[in-house]
C-alpha positions in Angstrom: 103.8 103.9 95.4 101.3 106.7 95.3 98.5 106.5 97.7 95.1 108.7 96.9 93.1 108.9 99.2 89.5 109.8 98.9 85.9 110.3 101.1 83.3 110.1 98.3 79.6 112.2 99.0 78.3 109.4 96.8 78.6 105.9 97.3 79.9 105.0 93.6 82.9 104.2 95.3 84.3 102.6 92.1 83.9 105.5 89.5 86.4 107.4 92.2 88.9 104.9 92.3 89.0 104.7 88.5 89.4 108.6 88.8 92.0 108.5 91.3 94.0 106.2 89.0 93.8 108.2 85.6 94.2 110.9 87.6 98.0 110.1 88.4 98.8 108.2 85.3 101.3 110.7 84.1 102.7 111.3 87.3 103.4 107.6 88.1 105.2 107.5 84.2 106.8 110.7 85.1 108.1 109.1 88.2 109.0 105.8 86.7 111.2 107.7 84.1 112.7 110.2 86.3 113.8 107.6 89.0 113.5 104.1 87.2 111.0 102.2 89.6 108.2 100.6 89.0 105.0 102.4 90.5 101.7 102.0 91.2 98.3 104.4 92.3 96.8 102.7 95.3 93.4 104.2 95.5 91.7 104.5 98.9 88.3 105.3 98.4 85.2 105.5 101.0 81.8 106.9 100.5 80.6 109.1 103.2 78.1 106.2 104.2 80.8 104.1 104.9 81.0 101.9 101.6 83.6 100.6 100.0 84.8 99.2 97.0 85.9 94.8 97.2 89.0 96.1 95.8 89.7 98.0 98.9 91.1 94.7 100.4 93.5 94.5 98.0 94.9 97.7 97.3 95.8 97.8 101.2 97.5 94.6 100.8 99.9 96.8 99.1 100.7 99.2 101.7 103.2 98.1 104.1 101.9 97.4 107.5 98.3 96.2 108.8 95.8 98.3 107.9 91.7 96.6 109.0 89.2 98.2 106.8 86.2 99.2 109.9 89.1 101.4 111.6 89.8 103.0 108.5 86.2 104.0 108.2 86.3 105.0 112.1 88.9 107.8 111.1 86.8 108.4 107.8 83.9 109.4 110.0 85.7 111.3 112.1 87.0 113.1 109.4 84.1 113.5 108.0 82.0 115.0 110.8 85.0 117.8 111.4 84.7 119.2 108.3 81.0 119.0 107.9 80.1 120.8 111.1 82.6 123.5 111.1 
């Protein structure tokens, strides 16, 4: 499992997920070779105004644990303010 994690200026949320995943294709074949397991890119994308893509829901359903999408975007903004202000 490859997580990529994202905070998008813009709010096509979608266009960076498709990114993040072409992004690692090779990687995630290089890895799948290398160590025979199946892989996958989970992309976890917000904009900065806090929107998401409906496939968020179900990418996280694919990371181990319970992850709720609003604190998620708490953290995001926290993030975000850091290292806009500094």
């Amino acid at each position: 499992m490859l997580i990529a994690v994202a905070i998008s200026r813009h709010r096509n949320v979608i266009k960076k997920e498709v990114e993040k995943i072409l992004k690692y294709k090779d990687v995630l074949i290089e890895i799948q070779r290398t160590w025979n397991v199946k892989a996958k890119t989970i992309p976890v994308i917000a904009g900065a105004t806090g929107t998401v893509a409906k496939s968020l829901k179900q990418y996280l359903s694919n990371i181990p644990g319970e992850h709720k999408i609003k604190e998620l975007l708490k953290k995001k903004k926290s993030y975000w303010a850091l290292h806009t202000h500094c």
